[in-house]
PDBQT receptor file of N, H, CA, C and O in Angstrom, charges set to zero:
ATOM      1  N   UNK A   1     -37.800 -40.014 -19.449  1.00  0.00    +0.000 N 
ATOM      2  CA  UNK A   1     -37.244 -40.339 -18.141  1.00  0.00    +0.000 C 
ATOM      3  C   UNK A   1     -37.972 -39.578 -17.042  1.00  0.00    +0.000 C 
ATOM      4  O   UNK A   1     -38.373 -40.090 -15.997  1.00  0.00    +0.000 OA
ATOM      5  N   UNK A   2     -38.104 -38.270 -17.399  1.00  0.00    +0.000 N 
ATOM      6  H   UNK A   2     -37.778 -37.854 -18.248  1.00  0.00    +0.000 HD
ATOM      7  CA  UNK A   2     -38.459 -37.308 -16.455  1.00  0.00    +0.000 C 
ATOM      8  C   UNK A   2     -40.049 -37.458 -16.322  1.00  0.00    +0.000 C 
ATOM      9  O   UNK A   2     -40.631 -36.848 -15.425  1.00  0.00    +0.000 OA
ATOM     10  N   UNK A   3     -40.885 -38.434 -17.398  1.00  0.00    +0.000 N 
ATOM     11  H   UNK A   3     -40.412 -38.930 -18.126  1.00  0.00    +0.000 HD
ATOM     12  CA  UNK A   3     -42.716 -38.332 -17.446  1.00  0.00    +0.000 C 
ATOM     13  C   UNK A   3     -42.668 -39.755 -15.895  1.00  0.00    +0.000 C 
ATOM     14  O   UNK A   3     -42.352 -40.892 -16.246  1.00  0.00    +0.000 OA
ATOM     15  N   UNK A   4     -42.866 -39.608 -14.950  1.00  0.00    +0.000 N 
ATOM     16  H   UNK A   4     -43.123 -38.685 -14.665  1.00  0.00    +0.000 HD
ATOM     17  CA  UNK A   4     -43.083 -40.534 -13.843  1.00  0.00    +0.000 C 
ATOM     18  C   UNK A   4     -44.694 -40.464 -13.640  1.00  0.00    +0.000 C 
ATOM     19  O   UNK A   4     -45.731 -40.891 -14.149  1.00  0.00    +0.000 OA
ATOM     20  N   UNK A   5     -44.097 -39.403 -12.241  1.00  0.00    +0.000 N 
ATOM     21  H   UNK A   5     -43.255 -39.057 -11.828  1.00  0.00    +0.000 HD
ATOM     22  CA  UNK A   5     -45.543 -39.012 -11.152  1.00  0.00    +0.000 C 
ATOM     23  C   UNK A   5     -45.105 -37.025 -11.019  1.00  0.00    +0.000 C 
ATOM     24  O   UNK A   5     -43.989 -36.518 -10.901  1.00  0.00    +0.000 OA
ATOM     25  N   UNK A   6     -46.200 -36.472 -11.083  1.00  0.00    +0.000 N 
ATOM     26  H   UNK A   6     -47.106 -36.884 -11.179  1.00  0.00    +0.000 HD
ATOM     27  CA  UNK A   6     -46.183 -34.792 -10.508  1.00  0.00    +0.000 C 
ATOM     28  C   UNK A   6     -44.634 -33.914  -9.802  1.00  0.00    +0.000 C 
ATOM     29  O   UNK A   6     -44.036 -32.959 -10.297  1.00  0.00    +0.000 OA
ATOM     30  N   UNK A   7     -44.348 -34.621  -8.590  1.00  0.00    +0.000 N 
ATOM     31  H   UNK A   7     -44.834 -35.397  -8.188  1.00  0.00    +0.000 HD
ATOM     32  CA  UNK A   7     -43.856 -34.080  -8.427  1.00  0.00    +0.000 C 
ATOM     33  C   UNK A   7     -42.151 -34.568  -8.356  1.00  0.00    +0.000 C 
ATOM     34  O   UNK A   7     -41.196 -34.112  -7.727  1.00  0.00    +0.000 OA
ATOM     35  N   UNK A   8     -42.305 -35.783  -9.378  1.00  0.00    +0.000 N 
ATOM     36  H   UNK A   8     -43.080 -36.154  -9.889  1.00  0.00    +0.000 HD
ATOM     37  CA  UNK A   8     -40.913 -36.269  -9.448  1.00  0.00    +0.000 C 
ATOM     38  C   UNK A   8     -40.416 -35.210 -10.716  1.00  0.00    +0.000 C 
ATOM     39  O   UNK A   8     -39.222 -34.927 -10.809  1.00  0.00    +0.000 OA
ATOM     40  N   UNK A   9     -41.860 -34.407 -12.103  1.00  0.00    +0.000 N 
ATOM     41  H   UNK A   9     -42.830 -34.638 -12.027  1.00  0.00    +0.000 HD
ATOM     42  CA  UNK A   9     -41.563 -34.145 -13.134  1.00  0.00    +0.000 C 
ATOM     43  C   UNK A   9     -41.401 -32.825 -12.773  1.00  0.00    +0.000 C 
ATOM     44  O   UNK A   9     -41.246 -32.038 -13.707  1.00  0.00    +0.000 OA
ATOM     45  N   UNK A  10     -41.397 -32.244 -11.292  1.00  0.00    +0.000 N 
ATOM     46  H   UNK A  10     -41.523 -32.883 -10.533  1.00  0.00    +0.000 HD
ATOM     47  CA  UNK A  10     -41.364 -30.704 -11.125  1.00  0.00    +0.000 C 
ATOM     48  C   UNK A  10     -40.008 -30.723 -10.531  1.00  0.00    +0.000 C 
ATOM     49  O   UNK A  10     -39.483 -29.612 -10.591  1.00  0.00    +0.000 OA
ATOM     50  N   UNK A  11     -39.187 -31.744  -9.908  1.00  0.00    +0.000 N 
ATOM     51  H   UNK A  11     -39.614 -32.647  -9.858  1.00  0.00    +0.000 HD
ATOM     52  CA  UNK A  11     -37.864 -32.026  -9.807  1.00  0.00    +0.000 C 
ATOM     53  C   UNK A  11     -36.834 -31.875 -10.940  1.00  0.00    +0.000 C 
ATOM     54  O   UNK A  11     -35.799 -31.231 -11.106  1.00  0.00    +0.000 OA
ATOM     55  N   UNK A  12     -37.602 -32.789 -11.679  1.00  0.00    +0.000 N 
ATOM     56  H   UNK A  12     -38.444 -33.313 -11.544  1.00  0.00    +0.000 HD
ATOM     57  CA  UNK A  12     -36.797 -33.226 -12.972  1.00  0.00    +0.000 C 
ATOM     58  C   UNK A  12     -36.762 -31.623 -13.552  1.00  0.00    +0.000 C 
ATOM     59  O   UNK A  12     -35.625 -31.223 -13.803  1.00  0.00    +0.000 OA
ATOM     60  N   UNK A  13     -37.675 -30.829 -13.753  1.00  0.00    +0.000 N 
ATOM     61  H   UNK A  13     -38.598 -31.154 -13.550  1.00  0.00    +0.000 HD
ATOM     62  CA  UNK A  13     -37.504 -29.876 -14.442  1.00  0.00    +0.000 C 
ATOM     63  C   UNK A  13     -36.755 -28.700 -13.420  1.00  0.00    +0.000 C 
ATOM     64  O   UNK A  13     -35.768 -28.080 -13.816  1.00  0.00    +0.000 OA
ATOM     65  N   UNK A  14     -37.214 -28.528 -12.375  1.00  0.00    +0.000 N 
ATOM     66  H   UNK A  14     -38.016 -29.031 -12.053  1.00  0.00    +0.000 HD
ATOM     67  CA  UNK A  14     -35.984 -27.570 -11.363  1.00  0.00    +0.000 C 
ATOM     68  C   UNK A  14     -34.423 -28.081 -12.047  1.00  0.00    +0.000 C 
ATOM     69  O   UNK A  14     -33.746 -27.477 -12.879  1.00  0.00    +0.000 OA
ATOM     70  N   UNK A  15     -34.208 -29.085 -11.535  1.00  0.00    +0.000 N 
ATOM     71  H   UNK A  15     -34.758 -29.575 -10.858  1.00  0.00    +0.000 HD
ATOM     72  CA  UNK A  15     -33.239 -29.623 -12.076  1.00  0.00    +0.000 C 
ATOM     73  C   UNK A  15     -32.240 -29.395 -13.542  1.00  0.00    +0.000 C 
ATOM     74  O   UNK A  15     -31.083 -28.978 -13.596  1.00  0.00    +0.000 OA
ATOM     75  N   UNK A  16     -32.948 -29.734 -14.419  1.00  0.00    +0.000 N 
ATOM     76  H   UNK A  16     -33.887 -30.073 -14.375  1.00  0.00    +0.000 HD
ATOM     77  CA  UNK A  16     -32.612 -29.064 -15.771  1.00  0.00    +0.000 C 
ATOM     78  C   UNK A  16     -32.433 -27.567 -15.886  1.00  0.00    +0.000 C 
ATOM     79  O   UNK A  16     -31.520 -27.022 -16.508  1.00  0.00    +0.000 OA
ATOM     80  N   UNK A  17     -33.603 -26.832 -15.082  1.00  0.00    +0.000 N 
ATOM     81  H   UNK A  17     -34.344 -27.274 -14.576  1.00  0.00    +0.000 HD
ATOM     82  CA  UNK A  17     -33.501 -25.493 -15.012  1.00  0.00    +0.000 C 
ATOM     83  C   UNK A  17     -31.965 -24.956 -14.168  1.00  0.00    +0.000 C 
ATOM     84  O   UNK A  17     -31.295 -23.964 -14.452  1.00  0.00    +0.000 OA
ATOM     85  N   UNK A  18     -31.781 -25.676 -13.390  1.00  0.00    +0.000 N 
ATOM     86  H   UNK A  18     -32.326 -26.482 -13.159  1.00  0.00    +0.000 HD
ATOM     87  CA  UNK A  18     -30.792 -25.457 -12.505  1.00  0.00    +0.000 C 
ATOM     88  C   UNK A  18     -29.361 -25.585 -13.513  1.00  0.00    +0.000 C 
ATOM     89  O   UNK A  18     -28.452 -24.779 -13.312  1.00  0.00    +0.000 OA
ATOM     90  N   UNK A  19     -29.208 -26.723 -14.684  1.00  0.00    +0.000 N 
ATOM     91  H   UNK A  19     -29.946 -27.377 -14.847  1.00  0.00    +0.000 HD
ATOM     92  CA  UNK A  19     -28.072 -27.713 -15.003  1.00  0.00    +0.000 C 
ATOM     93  C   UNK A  19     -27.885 -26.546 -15.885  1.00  0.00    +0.000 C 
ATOM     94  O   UNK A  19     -26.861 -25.867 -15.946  1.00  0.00    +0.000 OA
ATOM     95  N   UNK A  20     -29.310 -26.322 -16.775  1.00  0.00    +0.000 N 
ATOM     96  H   UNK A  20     -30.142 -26.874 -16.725  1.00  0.00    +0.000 HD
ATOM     97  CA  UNK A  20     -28.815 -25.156 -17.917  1.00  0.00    +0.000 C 
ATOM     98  C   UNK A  20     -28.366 -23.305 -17.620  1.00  0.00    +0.000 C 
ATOM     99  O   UNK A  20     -27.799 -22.611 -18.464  1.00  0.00    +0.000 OA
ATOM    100  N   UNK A  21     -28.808 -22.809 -16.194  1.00  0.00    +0.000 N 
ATOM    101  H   UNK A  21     -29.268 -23.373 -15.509  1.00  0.00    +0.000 HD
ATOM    102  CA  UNK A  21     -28.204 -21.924 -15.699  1.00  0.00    +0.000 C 
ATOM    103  C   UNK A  21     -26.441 -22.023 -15.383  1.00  0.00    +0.000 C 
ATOM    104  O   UNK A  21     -25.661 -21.182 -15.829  1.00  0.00    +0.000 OA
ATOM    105  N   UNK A  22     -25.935 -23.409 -14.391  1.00  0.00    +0.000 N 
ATOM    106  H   UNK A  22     -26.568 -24.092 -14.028  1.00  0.00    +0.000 HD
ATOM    107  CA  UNK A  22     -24.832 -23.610 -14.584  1.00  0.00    +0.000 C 
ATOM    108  C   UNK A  22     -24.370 -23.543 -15.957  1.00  0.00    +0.000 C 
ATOM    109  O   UNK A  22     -23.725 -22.540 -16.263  1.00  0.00    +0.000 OA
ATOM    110  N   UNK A  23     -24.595 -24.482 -16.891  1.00  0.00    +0.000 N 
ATOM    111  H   UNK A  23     -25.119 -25.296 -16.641  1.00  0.00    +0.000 HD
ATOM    112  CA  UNK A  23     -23.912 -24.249 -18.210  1.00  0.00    +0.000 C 
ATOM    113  C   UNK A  23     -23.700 -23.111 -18.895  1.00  0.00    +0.000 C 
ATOM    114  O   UNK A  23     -22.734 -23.028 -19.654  1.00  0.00    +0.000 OA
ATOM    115  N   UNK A  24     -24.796 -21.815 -18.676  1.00  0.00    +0.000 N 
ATOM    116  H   UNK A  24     -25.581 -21.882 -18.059  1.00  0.00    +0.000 HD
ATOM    117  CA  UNK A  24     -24.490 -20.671 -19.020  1.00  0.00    +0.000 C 
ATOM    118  C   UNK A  24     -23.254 -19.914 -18.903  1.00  0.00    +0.000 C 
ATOM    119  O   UNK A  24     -22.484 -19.410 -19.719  1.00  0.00    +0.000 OA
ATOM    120  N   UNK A  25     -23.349 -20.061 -16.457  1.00  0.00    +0.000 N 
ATOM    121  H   UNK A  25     -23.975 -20.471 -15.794  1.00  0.00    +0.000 HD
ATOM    122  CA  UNK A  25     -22.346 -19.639 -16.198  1.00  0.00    +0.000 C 
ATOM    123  C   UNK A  25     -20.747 -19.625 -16.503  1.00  0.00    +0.000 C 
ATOM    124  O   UNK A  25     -19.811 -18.835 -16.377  1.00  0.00    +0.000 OA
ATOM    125  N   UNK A  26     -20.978 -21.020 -17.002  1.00  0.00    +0.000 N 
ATOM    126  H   UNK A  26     -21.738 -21.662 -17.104  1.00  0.00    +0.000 HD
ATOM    127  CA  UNK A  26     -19.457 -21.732 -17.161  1.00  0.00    +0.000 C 
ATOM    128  C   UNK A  26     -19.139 -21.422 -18.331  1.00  0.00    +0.000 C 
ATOM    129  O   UNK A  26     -17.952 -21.166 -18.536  1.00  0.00    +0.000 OA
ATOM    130  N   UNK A  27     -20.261 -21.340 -19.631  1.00  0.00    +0.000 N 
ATOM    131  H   UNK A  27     -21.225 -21.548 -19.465  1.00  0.00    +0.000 HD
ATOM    132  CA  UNK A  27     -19.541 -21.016 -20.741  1.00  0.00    +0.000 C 
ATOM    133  C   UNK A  27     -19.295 -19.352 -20.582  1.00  0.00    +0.000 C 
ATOM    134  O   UNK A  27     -18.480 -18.903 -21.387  1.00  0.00    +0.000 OA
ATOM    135  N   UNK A  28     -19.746 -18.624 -19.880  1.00  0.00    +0.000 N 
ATOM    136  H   UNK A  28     -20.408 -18.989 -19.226  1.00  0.00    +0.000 HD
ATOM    137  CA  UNK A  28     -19.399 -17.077 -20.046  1.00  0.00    +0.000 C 
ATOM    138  C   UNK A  28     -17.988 -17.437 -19.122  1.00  0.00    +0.000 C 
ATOM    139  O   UNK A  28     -17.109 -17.249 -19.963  1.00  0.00    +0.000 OA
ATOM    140  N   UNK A  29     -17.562 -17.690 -18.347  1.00  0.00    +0.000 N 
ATOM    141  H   UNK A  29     -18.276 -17.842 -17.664  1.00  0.00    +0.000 HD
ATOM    142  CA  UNK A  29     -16.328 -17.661 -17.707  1.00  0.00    +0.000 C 
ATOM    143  C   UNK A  29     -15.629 -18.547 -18.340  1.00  0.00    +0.000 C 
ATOM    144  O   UNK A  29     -14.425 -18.294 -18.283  1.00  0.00    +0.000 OA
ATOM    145  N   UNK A  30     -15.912 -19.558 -18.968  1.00  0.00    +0.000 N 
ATOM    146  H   UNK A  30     -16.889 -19.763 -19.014  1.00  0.00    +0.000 HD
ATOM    147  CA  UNK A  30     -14.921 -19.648 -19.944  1.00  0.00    +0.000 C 
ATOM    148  C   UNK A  30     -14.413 -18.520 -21.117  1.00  0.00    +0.000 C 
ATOM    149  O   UNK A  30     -13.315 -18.010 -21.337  1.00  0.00    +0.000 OA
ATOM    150  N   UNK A  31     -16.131 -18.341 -21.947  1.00  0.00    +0.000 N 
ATOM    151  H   UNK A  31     -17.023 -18.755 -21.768  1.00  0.00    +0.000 HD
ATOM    152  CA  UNK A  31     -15.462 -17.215 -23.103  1.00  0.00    +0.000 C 
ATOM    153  C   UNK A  31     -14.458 -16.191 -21.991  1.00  0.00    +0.000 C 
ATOM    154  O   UNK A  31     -13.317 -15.978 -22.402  1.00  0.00    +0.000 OA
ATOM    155  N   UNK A  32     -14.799 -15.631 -20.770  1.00  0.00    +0.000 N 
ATOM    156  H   UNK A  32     -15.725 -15.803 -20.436  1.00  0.00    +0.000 HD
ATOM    157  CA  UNK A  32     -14.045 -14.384 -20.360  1.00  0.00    +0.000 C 
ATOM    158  C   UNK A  32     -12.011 -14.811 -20.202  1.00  0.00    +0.000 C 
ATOM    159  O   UNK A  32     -11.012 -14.094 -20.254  1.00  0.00    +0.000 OA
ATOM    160  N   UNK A  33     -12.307 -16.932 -19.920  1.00  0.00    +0.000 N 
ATOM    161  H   UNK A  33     -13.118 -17.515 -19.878  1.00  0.00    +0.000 HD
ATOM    162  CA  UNK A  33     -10.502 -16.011 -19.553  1.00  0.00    +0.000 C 
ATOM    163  C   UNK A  33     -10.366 -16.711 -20.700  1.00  0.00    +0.000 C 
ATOM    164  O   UNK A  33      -9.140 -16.699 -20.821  1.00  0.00    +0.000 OA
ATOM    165  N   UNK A  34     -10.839 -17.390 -21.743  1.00  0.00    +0.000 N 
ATOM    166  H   UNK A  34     -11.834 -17.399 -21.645  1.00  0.00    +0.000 HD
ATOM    167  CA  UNK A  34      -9.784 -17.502 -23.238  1.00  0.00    +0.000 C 
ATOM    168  C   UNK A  34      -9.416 -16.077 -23.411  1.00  0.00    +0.000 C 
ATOM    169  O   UNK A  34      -8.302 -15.636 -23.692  1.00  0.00    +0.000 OA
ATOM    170  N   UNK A  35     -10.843 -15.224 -23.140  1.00  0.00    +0.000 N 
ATOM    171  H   UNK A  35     -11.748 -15.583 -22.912  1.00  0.00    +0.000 HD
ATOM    172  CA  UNK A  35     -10.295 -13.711 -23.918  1.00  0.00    +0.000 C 
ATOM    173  C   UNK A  35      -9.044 -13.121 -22.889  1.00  0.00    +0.000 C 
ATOM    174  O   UNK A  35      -8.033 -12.607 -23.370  1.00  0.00    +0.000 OA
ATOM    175  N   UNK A  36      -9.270 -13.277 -21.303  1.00  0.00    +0.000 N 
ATOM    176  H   UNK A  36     -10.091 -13.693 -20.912  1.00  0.00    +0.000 HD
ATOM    177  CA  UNK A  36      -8.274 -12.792 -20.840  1.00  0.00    +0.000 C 
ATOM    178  C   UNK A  36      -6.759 -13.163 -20.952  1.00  0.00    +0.000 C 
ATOM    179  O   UNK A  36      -5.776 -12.532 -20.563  1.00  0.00    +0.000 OA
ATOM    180  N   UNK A  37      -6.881 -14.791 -21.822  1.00  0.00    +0.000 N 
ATOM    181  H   UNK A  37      -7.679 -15.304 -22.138  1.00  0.00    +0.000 HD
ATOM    182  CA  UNK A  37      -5.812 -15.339 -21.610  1.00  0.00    +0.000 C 
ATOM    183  C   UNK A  37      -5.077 -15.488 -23.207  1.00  0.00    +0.000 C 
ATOM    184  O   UNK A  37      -4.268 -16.385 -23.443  1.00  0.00    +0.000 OA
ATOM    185  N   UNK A  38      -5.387 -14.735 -23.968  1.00  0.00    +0.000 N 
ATOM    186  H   UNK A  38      -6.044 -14.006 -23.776  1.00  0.00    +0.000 HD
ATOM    187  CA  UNK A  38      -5.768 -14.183 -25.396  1.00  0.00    +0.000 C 
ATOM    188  C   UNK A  38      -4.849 -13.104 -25.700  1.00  0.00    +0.000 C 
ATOM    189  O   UNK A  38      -4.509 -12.789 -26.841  1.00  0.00    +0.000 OA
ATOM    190  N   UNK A  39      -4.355 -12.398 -24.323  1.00  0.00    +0.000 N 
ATOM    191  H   UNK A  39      -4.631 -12.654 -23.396  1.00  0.00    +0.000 HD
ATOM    192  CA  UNK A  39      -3.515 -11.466 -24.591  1.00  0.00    +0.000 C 
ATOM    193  C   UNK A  39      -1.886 -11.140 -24.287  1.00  0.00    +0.000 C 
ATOM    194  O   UNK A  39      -1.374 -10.103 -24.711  1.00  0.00    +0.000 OA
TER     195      UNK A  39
């Protein structure tokens, strides 16, 4: 999807870079309030 033209594939990849930082965030604040909510 993301093989087009140059700088549609430097989008596409900011992008992903961007999607998989969110997903990080969200799964650590998730693990934090199961644990907070755990007790």
């Amino acid at each position: 999807m993301c093989a087009v033209a140059k700088p549609q594939i430097h989008a596409c990849r900011f992008l992903l870079k961007r999607f998989l930082i969110l997903q990080k965030a969200f799964s650590f604040v998730d693990s934090i309030w199961s644990y907070k909510s755990g007790f």
